[in-house]
C-alpha positions as a LaTeX table, in Angstrom:
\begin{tabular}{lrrr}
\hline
Residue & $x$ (\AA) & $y$ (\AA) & $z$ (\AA) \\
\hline
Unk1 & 94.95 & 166.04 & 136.94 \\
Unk2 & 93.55 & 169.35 & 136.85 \\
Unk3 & 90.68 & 171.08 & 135.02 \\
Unk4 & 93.14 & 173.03 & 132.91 \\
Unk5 & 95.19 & 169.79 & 131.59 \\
Unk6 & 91.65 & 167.79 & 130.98 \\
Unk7 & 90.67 & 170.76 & 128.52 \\
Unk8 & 93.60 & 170.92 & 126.72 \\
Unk9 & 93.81 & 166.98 & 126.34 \\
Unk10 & 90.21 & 167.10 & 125.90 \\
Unk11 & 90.73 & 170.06 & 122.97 \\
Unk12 & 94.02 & 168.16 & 121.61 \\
Unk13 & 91.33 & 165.12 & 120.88 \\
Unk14 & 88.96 & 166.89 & 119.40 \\
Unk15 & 91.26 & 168.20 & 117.01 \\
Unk16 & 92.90 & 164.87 & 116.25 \\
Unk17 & 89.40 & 163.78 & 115.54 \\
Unk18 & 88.62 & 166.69 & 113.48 \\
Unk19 & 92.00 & 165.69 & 111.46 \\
Unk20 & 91.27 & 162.67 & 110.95 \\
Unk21 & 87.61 & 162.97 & 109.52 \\
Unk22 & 88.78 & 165.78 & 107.17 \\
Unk23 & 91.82 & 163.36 & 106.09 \\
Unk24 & 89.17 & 160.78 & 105.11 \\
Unk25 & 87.09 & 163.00 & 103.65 \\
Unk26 & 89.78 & 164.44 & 101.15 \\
Unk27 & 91.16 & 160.82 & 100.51 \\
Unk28 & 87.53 & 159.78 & 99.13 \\
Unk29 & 87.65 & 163.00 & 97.35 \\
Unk30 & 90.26 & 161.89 & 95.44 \\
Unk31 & 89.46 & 158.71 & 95.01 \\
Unk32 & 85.86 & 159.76 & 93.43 \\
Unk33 & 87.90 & 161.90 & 91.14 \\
Unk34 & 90.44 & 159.53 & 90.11 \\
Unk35 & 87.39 & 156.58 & 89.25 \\
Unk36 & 85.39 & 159.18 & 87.09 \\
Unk37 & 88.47 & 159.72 & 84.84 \\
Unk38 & 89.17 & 156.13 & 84.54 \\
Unk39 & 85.16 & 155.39 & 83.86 \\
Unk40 & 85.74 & 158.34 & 81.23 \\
Unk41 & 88.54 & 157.07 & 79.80 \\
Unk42 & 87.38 & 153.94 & 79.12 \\
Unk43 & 83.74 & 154.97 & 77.96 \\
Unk44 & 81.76 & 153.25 & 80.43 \\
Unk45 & 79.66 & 156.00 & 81.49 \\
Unk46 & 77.57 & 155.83 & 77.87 \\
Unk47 & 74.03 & 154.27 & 78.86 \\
Unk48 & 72.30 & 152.35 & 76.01 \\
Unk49 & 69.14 & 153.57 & 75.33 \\
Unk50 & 66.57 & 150.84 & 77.04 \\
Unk51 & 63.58 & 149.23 & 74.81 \\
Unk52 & 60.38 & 149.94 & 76.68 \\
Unk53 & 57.57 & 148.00 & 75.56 \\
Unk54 & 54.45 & 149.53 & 74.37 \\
Unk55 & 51.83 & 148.84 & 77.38 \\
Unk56 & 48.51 & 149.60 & 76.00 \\
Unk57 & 46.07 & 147.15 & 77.50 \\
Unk58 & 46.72 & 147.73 & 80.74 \\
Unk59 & 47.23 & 151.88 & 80.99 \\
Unk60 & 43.83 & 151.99 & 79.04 \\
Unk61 & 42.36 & 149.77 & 81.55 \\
Unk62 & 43.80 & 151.71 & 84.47 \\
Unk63 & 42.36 & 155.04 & 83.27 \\
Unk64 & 38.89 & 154.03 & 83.12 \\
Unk65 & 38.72 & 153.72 & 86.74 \\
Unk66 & 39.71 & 156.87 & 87.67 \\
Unk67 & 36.71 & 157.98 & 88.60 \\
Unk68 & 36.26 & 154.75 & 91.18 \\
Unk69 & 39.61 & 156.10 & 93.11 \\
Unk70 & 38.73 & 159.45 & 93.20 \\
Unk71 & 35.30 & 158.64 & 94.33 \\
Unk72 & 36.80 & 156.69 & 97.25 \\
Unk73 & 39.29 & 158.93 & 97.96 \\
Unk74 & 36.94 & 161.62 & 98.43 \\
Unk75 & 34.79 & 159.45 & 100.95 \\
Unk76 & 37.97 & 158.39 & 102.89 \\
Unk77 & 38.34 & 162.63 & 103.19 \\
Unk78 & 34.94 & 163.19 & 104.24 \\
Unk79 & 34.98 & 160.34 & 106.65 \\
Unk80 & 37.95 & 161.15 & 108.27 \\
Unk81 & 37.05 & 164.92 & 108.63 \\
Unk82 & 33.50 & 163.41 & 110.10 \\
Unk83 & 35.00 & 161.33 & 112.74 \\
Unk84 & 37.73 & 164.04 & 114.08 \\
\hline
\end{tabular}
């Protein structure tokens, strides 16, 4: 076989290939677009709004040690930019 006949069946696969990905890629296209009408249609895609509960104990908790992490953050800086 010859250089000349390798390219072209070498070219004539990367086209196929080419083909084929783009084929796929169009099918799930249409696909995606075909299962967002029917979720539309049928009103599924309305969310509920959620309950949170109110978390007060704990977030007031949280923010009184704020000034612990940034104090250690700030030594875990200064350390590091000791030791390099």
């Amino acid at each position: 076989m010859t250089i000349t006949g390798m390219l072209g069946q070498s070219g004539l696969l990367t086209l196929l290939g080419m083909c084929v990905v783009f084929s796929f890629i169009i099918i799930l296209i249409i696909c995606m677009t075909i299962m967002k009408a029917v979720i539309h249609a049928l009103k599924l895609d309305k969310e509920e709004p959620a309950k949170t509960p109110v978390a007060s104990a704990p977030a007031a908790s949280a923010a009184g040690n704020d000034g612990a992490i940034i104090a250690a953050i700030a030594a875990a800086v200064h350390d590091k930019a000791l030791n390099s």
